[in-house]
C-alpha positions in Angstrom: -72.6 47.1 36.4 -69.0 46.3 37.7 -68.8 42.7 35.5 -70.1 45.0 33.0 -66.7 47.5 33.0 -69.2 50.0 34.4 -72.8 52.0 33.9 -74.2 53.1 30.4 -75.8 55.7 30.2 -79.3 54.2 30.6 -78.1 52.9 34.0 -77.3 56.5 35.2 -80.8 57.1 37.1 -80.5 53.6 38.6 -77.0 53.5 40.1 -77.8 57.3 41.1 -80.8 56.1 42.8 -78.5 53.5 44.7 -75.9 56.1 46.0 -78.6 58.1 47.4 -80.4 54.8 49.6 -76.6 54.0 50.4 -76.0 57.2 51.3 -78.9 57.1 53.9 -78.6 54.5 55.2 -74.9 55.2 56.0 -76.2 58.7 57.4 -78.7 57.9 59.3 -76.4 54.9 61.5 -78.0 51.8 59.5 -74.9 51.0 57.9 -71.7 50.8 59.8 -68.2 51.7 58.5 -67.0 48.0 58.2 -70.5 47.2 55.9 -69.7 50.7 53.9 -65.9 49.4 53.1 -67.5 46.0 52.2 -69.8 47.8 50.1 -66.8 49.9 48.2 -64.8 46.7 47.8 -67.5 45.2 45.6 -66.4 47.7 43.2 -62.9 46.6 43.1 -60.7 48.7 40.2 -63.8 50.9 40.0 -62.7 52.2 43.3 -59.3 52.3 42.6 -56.6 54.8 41.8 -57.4 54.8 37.9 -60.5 56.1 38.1 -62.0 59.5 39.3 -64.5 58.1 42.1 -61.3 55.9 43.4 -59.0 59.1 43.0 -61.3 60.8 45.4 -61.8 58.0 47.8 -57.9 57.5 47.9 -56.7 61.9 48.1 -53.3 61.1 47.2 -52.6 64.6 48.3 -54.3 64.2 51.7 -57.2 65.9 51.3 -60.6 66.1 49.4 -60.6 68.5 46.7 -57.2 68.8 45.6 -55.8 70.6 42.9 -55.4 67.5 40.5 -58.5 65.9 41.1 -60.0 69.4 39.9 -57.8 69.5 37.0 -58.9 66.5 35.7 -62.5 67.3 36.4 -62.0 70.7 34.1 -60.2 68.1 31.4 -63.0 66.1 31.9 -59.9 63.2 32.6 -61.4 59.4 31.6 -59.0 56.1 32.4 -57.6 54.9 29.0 -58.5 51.4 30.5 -61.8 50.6 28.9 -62.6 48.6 31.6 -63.0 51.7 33.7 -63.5 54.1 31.0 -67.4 53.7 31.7 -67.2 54.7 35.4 -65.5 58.0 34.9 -67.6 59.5 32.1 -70.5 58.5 34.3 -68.6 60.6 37.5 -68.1 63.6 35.0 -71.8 63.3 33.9 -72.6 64.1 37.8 -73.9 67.4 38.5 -71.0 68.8 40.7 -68.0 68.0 38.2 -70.4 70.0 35.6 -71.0 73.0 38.2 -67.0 72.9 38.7 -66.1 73.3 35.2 -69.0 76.2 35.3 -67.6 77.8 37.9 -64.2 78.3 35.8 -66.9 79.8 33.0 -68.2 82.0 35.9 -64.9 83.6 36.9 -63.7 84.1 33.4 -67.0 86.0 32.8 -66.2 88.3 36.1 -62.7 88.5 34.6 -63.4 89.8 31.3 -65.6 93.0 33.1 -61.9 94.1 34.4 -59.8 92.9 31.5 -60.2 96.1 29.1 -59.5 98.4 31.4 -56.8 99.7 33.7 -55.0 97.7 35.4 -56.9 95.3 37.8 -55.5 93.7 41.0 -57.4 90.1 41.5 -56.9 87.9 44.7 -57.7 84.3 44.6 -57.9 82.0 47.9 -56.9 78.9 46.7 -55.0 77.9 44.0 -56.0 74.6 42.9 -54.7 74.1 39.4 -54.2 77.5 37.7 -56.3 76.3 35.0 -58.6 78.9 35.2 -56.1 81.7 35.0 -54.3 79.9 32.6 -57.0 79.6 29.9 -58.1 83.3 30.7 -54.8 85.1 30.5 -54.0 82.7 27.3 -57.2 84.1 25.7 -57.2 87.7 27.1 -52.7 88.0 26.5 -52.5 92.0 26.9 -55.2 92.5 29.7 -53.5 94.3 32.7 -54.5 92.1 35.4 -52.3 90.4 38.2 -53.3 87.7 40.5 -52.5 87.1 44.0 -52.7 83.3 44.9 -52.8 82.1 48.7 -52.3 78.8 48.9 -51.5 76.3 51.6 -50.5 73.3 50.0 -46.8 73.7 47.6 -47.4 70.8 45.7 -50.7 73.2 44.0 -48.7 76.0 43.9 -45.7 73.8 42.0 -48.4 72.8 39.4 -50.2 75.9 38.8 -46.5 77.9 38.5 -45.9 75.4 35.8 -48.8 75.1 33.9 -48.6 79.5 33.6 -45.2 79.6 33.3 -45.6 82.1 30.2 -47.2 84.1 32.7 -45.7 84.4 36.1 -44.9 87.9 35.8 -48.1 88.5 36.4 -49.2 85.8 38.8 -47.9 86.2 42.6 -48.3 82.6 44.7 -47.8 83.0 48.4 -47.8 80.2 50.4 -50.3 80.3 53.8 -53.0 79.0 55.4 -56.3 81.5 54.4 -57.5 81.0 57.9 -54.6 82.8 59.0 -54.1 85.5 56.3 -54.9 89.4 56.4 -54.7 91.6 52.9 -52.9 93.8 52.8 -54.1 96.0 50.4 -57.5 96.1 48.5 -58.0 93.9 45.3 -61.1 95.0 42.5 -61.5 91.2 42.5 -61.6 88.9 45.5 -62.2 84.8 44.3 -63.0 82.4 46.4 -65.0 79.8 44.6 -63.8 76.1 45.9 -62.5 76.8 49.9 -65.6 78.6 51.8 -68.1 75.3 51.3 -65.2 73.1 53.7 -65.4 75.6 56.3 -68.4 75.9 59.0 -70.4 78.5 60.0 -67.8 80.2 62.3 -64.8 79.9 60.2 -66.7 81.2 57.5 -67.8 84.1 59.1 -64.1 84.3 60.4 -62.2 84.6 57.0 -65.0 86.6 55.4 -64.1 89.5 57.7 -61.0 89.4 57.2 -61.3 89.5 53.3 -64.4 92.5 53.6 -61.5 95.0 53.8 -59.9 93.9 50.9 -62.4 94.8 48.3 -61.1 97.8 46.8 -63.9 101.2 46.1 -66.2 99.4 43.1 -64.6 96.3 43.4 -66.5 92.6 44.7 -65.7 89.8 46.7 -67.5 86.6 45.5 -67.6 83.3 47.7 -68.8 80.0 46.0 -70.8 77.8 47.9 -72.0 74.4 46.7 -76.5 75.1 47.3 -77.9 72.7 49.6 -80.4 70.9 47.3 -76.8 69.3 45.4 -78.3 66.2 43.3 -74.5 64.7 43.6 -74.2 65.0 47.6 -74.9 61.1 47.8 -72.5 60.1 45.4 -69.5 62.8 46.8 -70.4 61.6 50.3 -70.9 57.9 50.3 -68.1 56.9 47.2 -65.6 59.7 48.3 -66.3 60.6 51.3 -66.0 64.0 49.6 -67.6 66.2 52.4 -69.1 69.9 51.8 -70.5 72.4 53.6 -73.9 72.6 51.6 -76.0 76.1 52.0 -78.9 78.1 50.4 -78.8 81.4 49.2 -80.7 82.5 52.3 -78.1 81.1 54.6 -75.0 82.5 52.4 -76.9 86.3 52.5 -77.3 85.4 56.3 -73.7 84.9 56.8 -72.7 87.6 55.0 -75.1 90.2 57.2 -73.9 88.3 60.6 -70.6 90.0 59.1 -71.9 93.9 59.2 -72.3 93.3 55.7 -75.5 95.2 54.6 -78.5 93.8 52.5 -78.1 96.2 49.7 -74.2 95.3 49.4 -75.2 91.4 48.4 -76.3 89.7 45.6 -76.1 85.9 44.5 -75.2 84.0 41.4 -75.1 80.8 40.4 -73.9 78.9 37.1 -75.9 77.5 34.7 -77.0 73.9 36.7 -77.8 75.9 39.8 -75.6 73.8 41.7 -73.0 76.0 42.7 -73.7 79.5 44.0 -72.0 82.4 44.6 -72.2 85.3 47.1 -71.5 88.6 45.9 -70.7 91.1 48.7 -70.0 94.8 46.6 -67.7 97.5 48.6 -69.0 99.8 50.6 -70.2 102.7 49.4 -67.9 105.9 49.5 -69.5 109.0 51.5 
């Protein structure tokens, strides 16, 4: 497939099959670090910069998940070298990269239940690109919402200012680490679709109870999670070492009551594939 400038289409089920025994055998010890490089290098410029699958083994910005890499997965991004061209419609035919762009379907469709009316205050942990208020508030130009943006890293928060830069009156960025940030006031929207699935169990719980005050009376706070049963964990893993927190919808309604959260307060989503789900915790209700 490499001296081939990459897998067709009818080689998809193959080379997936090869990721996954790959990816056990690294997992399970059978394959040490030295034999997994070797086994990279055999892909040479498939691997490399140019590509998406060598973009997320190299994380130019020091870290998996960053807000270009997800840019490019929304713009469905493909290296004008042919040579490479093949390998990254094959990454963007992956079931996570489809789930992403879903996921930026999913929040516009909670964004459009607040648009029409009056004015909405939305909080979104994490950045990443600003695409996905971008193409909402270009679609939606009079609705009377605001967005509060905590984000760590300035180089996302750089991009996203200048990709909405028709809109930053209503966009607020503030610069800090999630695990270390408090609300402080309540928000009819609280988004937090590509952060929660890095953290573990404890940290999860952590900066969910920190946020659960923050949902204003009839507003939501919705967590995405990538589900446990993700058909594109080998590939993530053993290509990118792209590394998630994978969960059911059990364990994600389980976190949420280890929070004081009540049963009848949570619901889950999902998009479309299935692949990405989302916890819904709904305020509390007023006595």
């Amino acid at each position: 497939m490499v001296a081939q400038g990459g897998p067709s289409e009818h080689d998809y089920d193959e080379l997936n099959a090869w990721f996954a025994r790959y990816h056990a055998l690294a997992t399970s010890g059978q394959l040490s670090e030295q034999e997994m490089r070797n086994v990279l290098d055999a892909f040479g410029d498939a691997m490399g910069s140019q590509t998406m699958q060598g973009f997320a083994v190299a994380k130019p910005h020091g870290y998996a998940g960053d807000f270009e890499i997800i840019d490019r997965i929304y713009s469905e991004y493909v290296s004008p070298n042919p040579n490479l061209s093949k390998w990254d419609i094959y990454f963007h035919h992956q079931a996570a990269p489809r789930a992403v762009r879903n996921r930026k379907t999913y929040f516009h469709g909670l964004l459009d239940l607040l648009g029409g009316g009056e004015s909405s205050h939305i909080l979104k942990i994490g950045v990443g690109p600003g695409r996905s208020m971008f193409e909402w508030l270009s679609a939606n130009p009079t609705a009377k919402v605001v967005f509060d943006c905590i984000e760590i890293d300035p180089k996302a928060i750089e991009y996203a200012a200048g990709l909405n830069r028709p809109f930053l009156n209503r966009i607020h960025f503030i610069q800090k680490n999630c695990l270390r940030f408090r609300p402080a006031k309540q928000y009819a929207l609280i988004w937090a679709a590509g952060i929660f699935d890095y953290f573990d169990d404890r940290v999860f719980r952590l900066v969910l109870q920190r946020l659960l005050p923050a949902i204003a009376p009839c507003g939501e706070l919705v967590v995405g999670n990538f589900v446990d049963t993700n058909p594109s964990r080998p590939y993530m893993e053993f290509s990118g070492s792209w590394v998630l927190r994978h969960r059911s919808a059990d364990q994600l309604v389980r976190l949420a009551e280890q929070c004081g959260v009540s049963r009848e307060r949570i619901s889950i989503g999902c998009e479309q594939l299935g692949v990405n789900l989302f916890l819904h915790i709904a305020a509390e209700k007023q006595t």
